[in-house]
N, C-alpha and C positions, 0 to 999 in steps of 0.2 A: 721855549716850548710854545708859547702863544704864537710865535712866526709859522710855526711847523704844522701848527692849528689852521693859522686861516690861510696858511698857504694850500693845504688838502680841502679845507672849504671850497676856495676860491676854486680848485680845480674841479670840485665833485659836481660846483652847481654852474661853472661855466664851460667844461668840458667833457668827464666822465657822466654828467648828466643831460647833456644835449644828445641825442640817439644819434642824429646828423653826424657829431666829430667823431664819436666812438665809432660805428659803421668805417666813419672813415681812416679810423687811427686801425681797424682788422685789415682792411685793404692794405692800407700802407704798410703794417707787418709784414703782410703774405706779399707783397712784390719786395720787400728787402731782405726776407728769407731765402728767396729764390733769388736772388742778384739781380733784380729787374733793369732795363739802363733808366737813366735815370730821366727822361720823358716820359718812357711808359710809366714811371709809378709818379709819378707828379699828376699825368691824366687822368690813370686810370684811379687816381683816391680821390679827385675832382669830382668826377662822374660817378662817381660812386654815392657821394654827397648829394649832388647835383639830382640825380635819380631818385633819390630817397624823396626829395622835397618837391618832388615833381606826381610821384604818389600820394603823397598829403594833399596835394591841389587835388588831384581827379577824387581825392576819396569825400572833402569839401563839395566838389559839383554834384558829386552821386546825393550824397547825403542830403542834399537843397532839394535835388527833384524828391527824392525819396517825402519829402516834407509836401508833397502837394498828392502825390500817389497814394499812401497811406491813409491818408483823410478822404479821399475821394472814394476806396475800396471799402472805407468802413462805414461811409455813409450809405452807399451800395447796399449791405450788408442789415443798415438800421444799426450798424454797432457805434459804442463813441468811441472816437477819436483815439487812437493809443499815442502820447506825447514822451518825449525823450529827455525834457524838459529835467527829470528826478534822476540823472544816470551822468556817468560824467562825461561821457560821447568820446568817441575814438580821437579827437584831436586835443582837447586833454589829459586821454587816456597815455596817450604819446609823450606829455611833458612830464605829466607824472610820473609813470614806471616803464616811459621808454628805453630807461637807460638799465633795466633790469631784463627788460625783451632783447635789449642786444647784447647783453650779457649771456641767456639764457641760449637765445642762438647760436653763439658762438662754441658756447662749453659743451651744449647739445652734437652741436658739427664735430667737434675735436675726439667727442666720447665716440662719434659712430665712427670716426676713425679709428679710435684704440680697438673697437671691438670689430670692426673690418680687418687690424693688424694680429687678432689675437684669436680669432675665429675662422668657422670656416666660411661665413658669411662675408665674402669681400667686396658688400656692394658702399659703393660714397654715395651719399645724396648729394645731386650737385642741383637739385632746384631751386637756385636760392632765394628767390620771392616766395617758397614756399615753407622755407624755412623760416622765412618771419611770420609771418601770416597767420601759421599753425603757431606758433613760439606768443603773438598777441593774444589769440585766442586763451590758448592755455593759460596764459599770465591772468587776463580777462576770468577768468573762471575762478582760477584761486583767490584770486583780490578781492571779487565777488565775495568770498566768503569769511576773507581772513584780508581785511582793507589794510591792517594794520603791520604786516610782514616786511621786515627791515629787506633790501636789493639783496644780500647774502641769503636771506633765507628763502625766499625767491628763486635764487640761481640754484640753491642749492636742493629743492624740492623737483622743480620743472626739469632742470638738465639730464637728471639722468633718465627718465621716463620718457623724454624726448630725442635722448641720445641712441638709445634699444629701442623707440618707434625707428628714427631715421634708419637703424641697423634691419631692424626686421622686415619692415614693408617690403621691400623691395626685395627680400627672399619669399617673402608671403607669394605675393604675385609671381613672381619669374618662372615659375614652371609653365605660367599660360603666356609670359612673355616666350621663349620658343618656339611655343607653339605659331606663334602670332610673327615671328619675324624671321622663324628659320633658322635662329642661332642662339649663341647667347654672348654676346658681343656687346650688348646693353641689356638696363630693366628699367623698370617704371620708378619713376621718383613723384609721388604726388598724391595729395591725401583724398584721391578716390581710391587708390591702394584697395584698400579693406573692402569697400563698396561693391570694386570691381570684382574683386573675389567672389566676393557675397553673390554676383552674378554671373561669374562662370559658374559655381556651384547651380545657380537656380536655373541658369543653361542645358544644365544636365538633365532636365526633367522631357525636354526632345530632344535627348541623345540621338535619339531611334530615328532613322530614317529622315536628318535633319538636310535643311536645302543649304548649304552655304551660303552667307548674303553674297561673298565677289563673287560667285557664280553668276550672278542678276545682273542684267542691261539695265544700267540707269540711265534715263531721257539727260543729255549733256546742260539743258535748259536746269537742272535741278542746282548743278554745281553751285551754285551760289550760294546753298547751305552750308557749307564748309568756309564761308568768310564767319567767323565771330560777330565781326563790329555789323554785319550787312542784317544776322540774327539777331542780334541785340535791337539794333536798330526796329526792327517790324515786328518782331513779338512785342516790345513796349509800347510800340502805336496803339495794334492792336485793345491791348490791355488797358491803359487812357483812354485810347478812344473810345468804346466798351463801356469804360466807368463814366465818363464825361457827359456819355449820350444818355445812361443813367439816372444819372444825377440831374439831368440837366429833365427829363421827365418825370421826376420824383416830385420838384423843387420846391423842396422843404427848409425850413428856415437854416438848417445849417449846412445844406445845397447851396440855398441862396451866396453863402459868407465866402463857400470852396470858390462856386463863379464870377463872386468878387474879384476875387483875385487875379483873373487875367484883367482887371483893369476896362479900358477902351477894346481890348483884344477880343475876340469872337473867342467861346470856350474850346470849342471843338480844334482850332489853330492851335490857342494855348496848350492845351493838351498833346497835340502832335509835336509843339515845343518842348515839351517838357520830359518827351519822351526821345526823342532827339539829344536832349541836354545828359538824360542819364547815359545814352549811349556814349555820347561826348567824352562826360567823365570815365567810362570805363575805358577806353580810347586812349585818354590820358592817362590814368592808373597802367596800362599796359603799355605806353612810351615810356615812364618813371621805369617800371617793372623793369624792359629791356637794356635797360642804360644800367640800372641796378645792378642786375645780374651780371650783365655784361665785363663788369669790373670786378664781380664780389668771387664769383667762380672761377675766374681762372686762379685767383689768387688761395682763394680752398683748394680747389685741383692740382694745382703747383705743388703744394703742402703736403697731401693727402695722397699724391701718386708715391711722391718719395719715401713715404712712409710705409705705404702697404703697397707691397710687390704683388701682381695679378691682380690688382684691383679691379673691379666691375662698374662704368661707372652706370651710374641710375640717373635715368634724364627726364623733364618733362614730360608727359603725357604726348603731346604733339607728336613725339617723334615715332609713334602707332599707325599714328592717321592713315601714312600712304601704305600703311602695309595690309589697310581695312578701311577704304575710301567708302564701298559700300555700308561699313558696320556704322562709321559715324554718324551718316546719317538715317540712318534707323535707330542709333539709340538715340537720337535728337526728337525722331518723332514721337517714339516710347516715353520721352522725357516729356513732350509737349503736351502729347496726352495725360499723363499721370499728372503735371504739374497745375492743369485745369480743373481734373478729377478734385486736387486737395485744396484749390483754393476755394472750390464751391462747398465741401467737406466741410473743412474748418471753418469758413465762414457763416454757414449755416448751425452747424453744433456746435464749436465751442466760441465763435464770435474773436475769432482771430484770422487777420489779412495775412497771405502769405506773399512776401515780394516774389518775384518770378524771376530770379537774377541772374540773369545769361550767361555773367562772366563764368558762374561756377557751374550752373544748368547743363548750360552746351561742352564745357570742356571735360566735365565728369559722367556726362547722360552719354556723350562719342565714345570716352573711354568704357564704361561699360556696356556700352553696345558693341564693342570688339571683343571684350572677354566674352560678352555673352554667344556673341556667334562662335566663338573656337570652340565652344563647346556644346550649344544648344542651336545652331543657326541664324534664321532670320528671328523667329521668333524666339529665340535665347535674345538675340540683337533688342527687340522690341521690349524684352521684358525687363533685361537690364539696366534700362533708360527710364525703365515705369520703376522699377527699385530705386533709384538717384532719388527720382523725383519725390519718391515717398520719405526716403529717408532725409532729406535737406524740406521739407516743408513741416515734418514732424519735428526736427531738429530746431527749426525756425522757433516754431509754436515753444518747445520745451525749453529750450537755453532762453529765450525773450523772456519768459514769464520764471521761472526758476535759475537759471544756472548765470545768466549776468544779467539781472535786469538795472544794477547800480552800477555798472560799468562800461560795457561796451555792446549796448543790444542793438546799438544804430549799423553798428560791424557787422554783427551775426544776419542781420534783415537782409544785407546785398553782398557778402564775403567768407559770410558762414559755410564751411566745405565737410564733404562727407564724412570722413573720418574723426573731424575734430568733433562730429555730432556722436559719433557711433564710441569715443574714446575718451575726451575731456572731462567726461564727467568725474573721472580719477580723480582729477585737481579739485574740484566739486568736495566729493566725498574727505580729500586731505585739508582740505579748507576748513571745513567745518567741524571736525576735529583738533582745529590750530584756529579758530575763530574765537 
């Protein structure tokens, strides 16, 4: 009996407990279920692995600059300093209940399948970075509340509230995905989902006599908003450099400690450094992502088609874009505006910095600037992207201070996504009831 003990020890805490092998022991299922040869599942469970730990690096870079950006906007601000120091930060949040998050993902994916086989909703969520992300979040929220919840009870709380999100969303949306692609051959898989809704509906308010944004000549010089890493990039200069210049005319004793920091370096440099650097990390979080993914869905897809006949599948956001080149970037701008509106907002009234995080900003502010034109136009477009903005800086402020400030609020500051603001508080409210 004691062999049989710490033989399930030995496994729980150096394998079903590493997020890395489990991730990689779903992959290797899903290509020996489907007969994979036996290269492709040797690779594709490599990189699967390989990708995971390559997310961990970029979410480590972001999270560093994030450490010189926060202090700098609070000092801006006259606010102190908000430290992460008391929380247990996304990379021991990983060693901790990672192996509950890839637990919860998983049974989450498998449940939206029974309910794609057993309904009339036949959509798969195949965005698989998204399905972790939302699945942290979620875990994050609960634990938050209830630290002390054995991995079963975990799975067994999140999975299925997670399983009927992954199910639902993607019929939520799809009536404006038709509209938006001319068919229904795909839907949205991605938790601006609800957001975006929320902005077709607010679209609707210039039904009347609305100008379609692809009707508009855009100058070809603009295109360059449509790269991510190129908008990430110069929004975060901007916003450092901005704080830098500041700070650096304030130069108040705890100005003086920020400018320390770059050392021999000129601060205004260091600041464009530093802003560069988060780009960097997101860059990389999106190289992990694609490798990620790249192995983890076909091996859900493979599973998931055999199972549910007419399946619909639900993809990425991205895959809108070129059907609403104009829409994107309008709800980028509607995003840039609104996300300026709230940082000057909160940091004035409630003495809270809102990061300005691109990676979610720009790919949820595009998508609902196309919901919002299918139904409202340019300005459905523009206002859709002011909704994002509003709802992921209010989001910021409320989950940071309330819903995981002992868990994972470093997360929420540059990865916090619409839905999970507009939804998670469920886990919240079940938390505290189970706390």
């Amino acid at each position: 009996m004691d062999i049989l003990v710490n033989i399930t020890t030995w496994l729980s805490n150096n394998f079903f407990g590493v997020p890395t092998f489990l991730l990689m022991l779903v992959v290797l299922v899903g290509h020996l279920l489907q007969g994979s040869p036996a290269q492709k599942t040797i690779s594709g469970t490599l990189k699967a692995g390989i990708g995971f730990l390559v997310i961990n690096a970029g979410t480590s870079v972001i999270t560093g600059s994030l450490g010189v950006f926060e202090p700098m906007w609070s000092e801006v601000f006259g606010l102190e300093s908000t430290t992460f120091a008391n929380c247990i930060g996304y990379d021991s949040f990983v060693v901790q209940f990672g192996s509950a998050v890839a637990l919860c993902m998983t049974f989450s994916f498998l449940i939206n399948v029974l309910l794609a086989r057993i309904t009339p909703f036949k959509y798969i969520f195949l965005t698989g970075h998204e399905l972790w992300w939302v699945t942290v979040v979620s875990v994050g929220v609960l634990t938050n509340f209830a630290p002390s919840l054995a991995t079963w009870q975990i799975v067994c709380i999140v999975s299925p509230f997670l399983g009927l999100y992954f199910t639902l969303q993607p019929a939520l949306t799809q009536k404006y995905v038709r509209i938006i692609t001319g068919g229904n051959d795909l839907a949205l898989a991605h938790p601006s989902g609800v957001g975006s809704w929320i902005a077709a509906q607010a679209g609707k308010l210039f039904g009347k006599n609305k100008k379609d944004a692809e009707a508009m000549e855009f100058p070809a010089k603009w295109s360059f908003l449509r790269d991510n890493n190129v908008i990430t990039a110069l929004v975060m200069i901007v916003f450092y450099v901005i704080g830098g210049v500041i700070v650096m005319i304030k130069r108040t004793p705890n100005g003086e400690a920020i400018m320390a920091s770059a050392g021999a370096q000129n601060f205004i440099i260091y600041c464009i450094v530093q802003s560069l650097t988060f780009a960097a990390g997101i860059a990389v979080v999106l190289v992990g992502v694609r490798m990620f993914v790249g192995e983890i869905i076909p091996s859900f897809k493979g599973i998931a088609t055999k199972l549910v006949p007419n399946a619909i599948p639900a993809l990425d956001c991205p895959v809108l874009f070129t059907y609403a080149p104009n829409s994107v970037i309008l709800g980028f701008v509607g995003m840039f505006v609104g996300i300026v509106f709230w940082m000057l907002a909160l940091g004035l009234s409630v003495h809270f910095v809102v990061v300005p995080t691109m990676i979610v900003l720009f790919f949820h502010g595009a998508t609902a600037g196309i919901f919002g034109n299918s139904t409202g136009g340019v300005k459905g477009a523009l206002l859709g992207g002011f909704i994002i903005s509003t709802i992921v800086a209010l989001g910021q402020f409320a989950f940071v201070n309330f819903m995981v400030p002992t868990t994972i609020p470093d997360t929420i500051m540059w990865a916090g996504e619409t839905d999970e603001f507009l939804l998670s508080w469920i886990f919240g409210l079940i938390g505290k009831l189970l706390g």
